[in-house]
N, C-alpha and C positions, 0 to 999 in steps of 0.2 A: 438770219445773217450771223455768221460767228464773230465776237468779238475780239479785237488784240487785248490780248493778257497780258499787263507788265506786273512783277510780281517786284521789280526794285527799282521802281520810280526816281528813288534817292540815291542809287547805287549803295555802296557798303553802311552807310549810316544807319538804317534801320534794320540790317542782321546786326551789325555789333554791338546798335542798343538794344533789342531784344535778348542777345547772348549773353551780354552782361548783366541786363535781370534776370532773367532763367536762374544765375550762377547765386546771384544776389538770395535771391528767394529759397531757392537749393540749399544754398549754407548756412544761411538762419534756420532753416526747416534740420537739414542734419544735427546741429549743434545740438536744439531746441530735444531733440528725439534722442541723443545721446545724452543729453543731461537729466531726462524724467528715466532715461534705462540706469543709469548708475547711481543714483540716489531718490529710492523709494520713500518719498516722503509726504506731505500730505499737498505739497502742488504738482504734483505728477502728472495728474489732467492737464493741468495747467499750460504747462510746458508743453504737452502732446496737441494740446488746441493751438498754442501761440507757433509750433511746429507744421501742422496742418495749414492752419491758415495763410501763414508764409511762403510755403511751399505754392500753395492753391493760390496765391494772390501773384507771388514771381510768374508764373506758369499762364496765368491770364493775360499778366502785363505784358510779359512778351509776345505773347501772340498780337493783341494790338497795336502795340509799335511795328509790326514785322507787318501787320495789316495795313499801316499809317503810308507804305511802301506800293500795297496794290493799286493799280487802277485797270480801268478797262477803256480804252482811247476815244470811244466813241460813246461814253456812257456815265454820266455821274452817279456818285454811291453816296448811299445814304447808310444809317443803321439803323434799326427798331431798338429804343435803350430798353424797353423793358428786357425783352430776349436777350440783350449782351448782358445786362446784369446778372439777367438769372443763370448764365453761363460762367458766370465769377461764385456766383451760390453753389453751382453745379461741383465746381472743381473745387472749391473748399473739403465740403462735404465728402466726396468720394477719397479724397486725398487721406481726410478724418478718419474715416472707416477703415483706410487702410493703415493708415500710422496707430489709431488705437488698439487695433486687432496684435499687431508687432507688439506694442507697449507692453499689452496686460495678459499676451497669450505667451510670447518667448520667441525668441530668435530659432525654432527651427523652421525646418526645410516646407513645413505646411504651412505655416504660421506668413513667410517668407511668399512663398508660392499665392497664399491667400490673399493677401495685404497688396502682393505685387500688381496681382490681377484685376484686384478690385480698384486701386488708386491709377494705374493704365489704362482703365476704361473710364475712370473718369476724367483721364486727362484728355481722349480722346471724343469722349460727350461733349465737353467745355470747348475743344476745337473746333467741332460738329455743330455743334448749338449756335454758336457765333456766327458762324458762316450762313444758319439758317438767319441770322439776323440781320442780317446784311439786304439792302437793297437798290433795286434797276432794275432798269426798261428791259428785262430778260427775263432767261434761265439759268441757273447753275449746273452743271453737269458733272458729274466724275467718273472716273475710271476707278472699276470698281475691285481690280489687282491691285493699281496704287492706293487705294483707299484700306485694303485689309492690311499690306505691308505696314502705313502708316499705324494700324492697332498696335501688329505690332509690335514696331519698335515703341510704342509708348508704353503695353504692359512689359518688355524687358529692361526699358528703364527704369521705371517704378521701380519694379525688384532690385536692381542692382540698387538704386537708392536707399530701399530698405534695409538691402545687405550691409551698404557703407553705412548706415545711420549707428547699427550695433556692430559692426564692426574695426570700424577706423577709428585709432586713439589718436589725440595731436592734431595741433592747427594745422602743419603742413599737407600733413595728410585729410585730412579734412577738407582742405582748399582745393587739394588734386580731385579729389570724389566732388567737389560740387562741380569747378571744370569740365567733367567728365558727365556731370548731370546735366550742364547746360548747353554740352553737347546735343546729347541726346536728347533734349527737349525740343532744339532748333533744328536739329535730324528731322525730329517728327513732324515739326509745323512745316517745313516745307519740300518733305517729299507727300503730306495730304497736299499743298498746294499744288503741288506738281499734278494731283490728279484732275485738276479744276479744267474746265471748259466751261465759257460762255456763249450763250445763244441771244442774241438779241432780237428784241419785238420790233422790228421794220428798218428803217435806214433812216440814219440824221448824220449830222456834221459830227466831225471830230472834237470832242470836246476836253478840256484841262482837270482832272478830278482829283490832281493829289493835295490840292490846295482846300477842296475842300471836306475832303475824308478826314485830311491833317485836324482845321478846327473844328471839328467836329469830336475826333477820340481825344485827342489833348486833354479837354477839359476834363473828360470822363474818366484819364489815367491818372489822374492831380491824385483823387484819395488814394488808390491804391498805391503808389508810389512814397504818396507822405508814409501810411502806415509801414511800408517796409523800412524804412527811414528810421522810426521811430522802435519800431523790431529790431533792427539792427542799434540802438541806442541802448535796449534794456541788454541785448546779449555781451556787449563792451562790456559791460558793468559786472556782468558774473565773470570772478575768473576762471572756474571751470572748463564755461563753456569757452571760454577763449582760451587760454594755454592747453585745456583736453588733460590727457595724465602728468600730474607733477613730476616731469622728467628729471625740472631742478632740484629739486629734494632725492631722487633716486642719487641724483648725480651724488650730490654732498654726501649722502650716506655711503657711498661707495669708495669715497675719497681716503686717502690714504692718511691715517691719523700720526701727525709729528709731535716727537716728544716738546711739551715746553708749550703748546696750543691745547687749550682745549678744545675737547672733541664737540663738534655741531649738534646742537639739540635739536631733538624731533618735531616738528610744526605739523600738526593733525592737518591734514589735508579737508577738501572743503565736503562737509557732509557724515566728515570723521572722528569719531567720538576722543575728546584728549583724556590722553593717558596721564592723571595726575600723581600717580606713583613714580615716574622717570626721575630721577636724578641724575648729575654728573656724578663718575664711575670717582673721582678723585675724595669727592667729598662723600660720600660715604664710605669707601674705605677706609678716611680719617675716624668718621664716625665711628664704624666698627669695631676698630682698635681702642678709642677711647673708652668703651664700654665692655670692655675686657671680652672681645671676640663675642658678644653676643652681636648680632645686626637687629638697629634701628628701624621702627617701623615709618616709613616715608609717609609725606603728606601731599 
């Protein structure tokens, strides 16, 4: 017996909440990868795991909210939590291996190509894997053109994610590239969905299953969603990673110097070693003259 397949139970509710985690997890994972690439220092890892992890936890989470969505009319679903978790380990991990290889190898085109690949096929295991975790009175089936397409677009977002992670300086733009991540991250979850077919094991009454999928992943989305919560609390706190390049201090330096103001002194940007020989240009000209044209050694 083939099953009806409703993939939006809820109507828009559970695309917009899964799109807005995707985006969530996306732009703490860019940030997080842009801040261990521009200051090599001794939490570099650090930053690349708390980037992975982000990335790999957003990218879980919306799949099962966008899941909290499916039912099949005549069949209620269950999940095996061992299998969904390990599909949250899955996509950590490969995300890891791609974001570390970008970190500590460089931003070329192999590097890029390598990273992309490998973190798209993990996003697309972690898709995979879930849905093997899933269960009912059936079969799952897919179409197995929509299944490759859904690869992938997941290894061409990876990539482009990695491009924007070393590429894009500034918040605004930063914000555009994770938008554009969480696109394609809900691109991918459900054009695989789109490949799905249900086969059911005999004939029963139509039954109500979104009520119980719902408490069922709810609880299981608690941690993952606190910790993005909390990821997003350490990243406020740097301002690197939230302002991106000191545009403000570009500015001021750039500004036009009026007589009668003194000129703006240089603030080391974050990670930037300060210059303790700078003075104002006023005060040691005085200096120099006092000292009959020899110049003062600064402190």
């Amino acid at each position: 017996m083939q099953g009806t397949v409703d993939g939006f139970s809820y109507g828009l509710v559970t695309p917009v909440a899964s799109f807005l985690m995707a985006c969530l997890g996306g732009a703490l994972g860019l940030r997080c990868t842009t801040r261990s690439l521009r200051n090599r220092d001794s939490f570099k890892a650090g930053w690349l795991a708390l980037g992975a992890t982000s990335i790999g936890t957003g990218i879980w989470t919306m799949h099962f909210i966008a899941m909290m969505g499916f039912s099949v009319h005549q069949a209620p679903i269950d999940y095996d939590r061992p299998i969904t978790f390990a599909s949250l380990g899955v996509a950590v991990l490969m995300v890891g291996i791609g974001i570390f290889i970008v970190g500590y190898r460089g931003a070329t085109a192999l590097t890029l190509v390598t990273g992309g690949t490998i973190t798209g096929l993990g996003v697309a295991t972690m898709h995979y894997l879930g849905m093997a975790g899933m269960r009912l009175q059936g079969r799952i089936e897919y179409d197995t053109p929509t299944v490759a397409l859904s690869v992938v677009i997941a290894v061409v977002a990876a990539t482009v994610a990695l491009w924007a992670a070393v590429s894009v300086r500034g918040f605004l733009a930063s914000l555009g590239a994770s938008l554009v991540m969480g696109v394609a991250v809900s691109g991918m979850h459900y054009t695989a969905m789109a490949a799905v077919s249900v086969h059911l094991h005999g004939t029963g009454p139509a039954t109500d299953t979104g009520d119980a999928a719902t408490s069922l992943l709810l609880p299981m989305l608690l941690g993952p969603a606190v910790f993005l919560i909390l990821a997003a609390v350490v990243v406020m706190f740097d301002p690197l990673l939230v302002m991106g390049d000191p545009d403000w201090q570009g500015s001021a330096a750039r500004a036009p110097h009026r007589p009668g103001v003194p000129a703006p002194r240089h603030v080391p940007s974050y990670g930037e070693p300060a210059n303790w020989t700078s003075r104002p240009a006023g005060r040691t000209a005085r200096g120099t003259a006092a000292r009959g044209g020899h110049r003062s050694q600064d402190w």
